[in-house]
N, C-alpha and C positions, 0 to 999 in steps of 0.2 A: 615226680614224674609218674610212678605208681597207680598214684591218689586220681592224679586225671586221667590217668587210664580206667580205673575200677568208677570214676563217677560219669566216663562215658558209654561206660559198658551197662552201665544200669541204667541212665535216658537209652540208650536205643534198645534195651532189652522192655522196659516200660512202654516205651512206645508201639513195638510189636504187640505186646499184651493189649493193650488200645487199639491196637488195629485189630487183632482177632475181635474183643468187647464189640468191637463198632461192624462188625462183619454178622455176629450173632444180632443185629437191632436193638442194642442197647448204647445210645447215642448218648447219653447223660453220665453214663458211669463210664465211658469209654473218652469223653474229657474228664472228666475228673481225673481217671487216669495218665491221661496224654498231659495233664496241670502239674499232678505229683511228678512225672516222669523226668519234666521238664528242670525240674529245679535243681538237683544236682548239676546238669549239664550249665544253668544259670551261675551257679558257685563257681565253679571251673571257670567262668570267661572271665568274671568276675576278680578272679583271684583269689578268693576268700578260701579256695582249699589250701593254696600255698599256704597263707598265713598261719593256717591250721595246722598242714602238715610241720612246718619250721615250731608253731610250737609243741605239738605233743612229743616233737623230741629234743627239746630244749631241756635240762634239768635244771636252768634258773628258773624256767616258766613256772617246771613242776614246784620247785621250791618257793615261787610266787604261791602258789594256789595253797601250798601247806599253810603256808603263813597266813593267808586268808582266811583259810579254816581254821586255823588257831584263835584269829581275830573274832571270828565268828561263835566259837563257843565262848569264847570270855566274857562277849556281850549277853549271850544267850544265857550263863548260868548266874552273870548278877542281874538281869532283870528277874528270875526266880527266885534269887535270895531275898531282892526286892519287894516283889510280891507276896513273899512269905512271910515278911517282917511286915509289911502294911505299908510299903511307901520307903521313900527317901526318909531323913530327917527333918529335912525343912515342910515336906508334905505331910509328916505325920505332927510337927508342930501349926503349919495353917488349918492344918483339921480341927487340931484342939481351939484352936482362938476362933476359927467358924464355929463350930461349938455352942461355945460361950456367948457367943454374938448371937448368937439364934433363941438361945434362951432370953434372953434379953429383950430382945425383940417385938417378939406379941404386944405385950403392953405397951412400948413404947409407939409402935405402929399406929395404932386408933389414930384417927384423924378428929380433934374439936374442933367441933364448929363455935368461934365467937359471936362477937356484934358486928364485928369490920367485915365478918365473910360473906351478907349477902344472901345466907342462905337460910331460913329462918324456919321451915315448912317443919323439920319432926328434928329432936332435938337429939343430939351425939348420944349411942349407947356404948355399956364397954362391951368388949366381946365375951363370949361365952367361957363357961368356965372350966367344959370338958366334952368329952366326944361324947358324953351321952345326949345333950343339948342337940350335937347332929342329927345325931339318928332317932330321935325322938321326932324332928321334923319329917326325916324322910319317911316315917312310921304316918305322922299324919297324912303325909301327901298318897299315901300306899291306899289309907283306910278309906278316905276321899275318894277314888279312884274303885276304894271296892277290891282291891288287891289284896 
């Protein structure tokens, strides 16, 4: 009962302030006003202050919300032990086997060209043998350029 008192007292006190705003030629901020003013008095027909008022004085509600919060650091402090460790288990063994697989990989990637492919024009190279072979190119394409 309180509660929609004090949230009626404040839409018609907001409202006032709105009409003063709107009396000085400030029509924009004088709805904006009369928007904000509104919406208390919106909760109230609503209901939603009831529901409100019934739980902040509930002590299961509040005992709800402990236990929430409780839930809420347990998650919170093993995603950091998590992260300080590198991972799950399982995430720190598929790291290792990507890894592995990647090292592997380069060489086995090339694509040969046979006789059955069709494709005959310049013949399969392997790839290069280290990042200096890059930037040796991107060095020519610099000097070319006059860079």
């Amino acid at each position: 009962m309180i509660a929609e008192t004090v949230c009626s007292a404040v839409a018609a006190a907001g409202l006032g302030i709105a009409a003063v705003t709107a009396y000085r030629k400030r029509f924009l901020a004088a709805t904006r006003i009369a928007a904000y003013s509104l919406v208390p008095l919106g909760l109230v027909m609503t209901g939603v202050v009831d529901w409100l008022a019934d739980t902040a004085f509930s002590p299961t509600a509040w005992a709800g919300f402990v236990v929430l919060g409780v839930s809420w650091l347990l998650f919170a402090s093993t995603r950091a032990v998590e992260r300080r460790r590198g991972g799950t288990r399982k995430e720190r063994k598929e790291a290792r086997s990507a890894a592995q697989r990647e090292a592997v990989a380069p060489s086995a990637s090339a694509p040969s060209l046979g006789a059955g492919s069709g494709q005959s024009a310049k013949p399969a190279t392997a790839p290069r043998a280290g990042a200096s072979d890059d930037f040796s190119d991107i060095e020519a394409i610099l000097k070319k350029h006059g860079i």
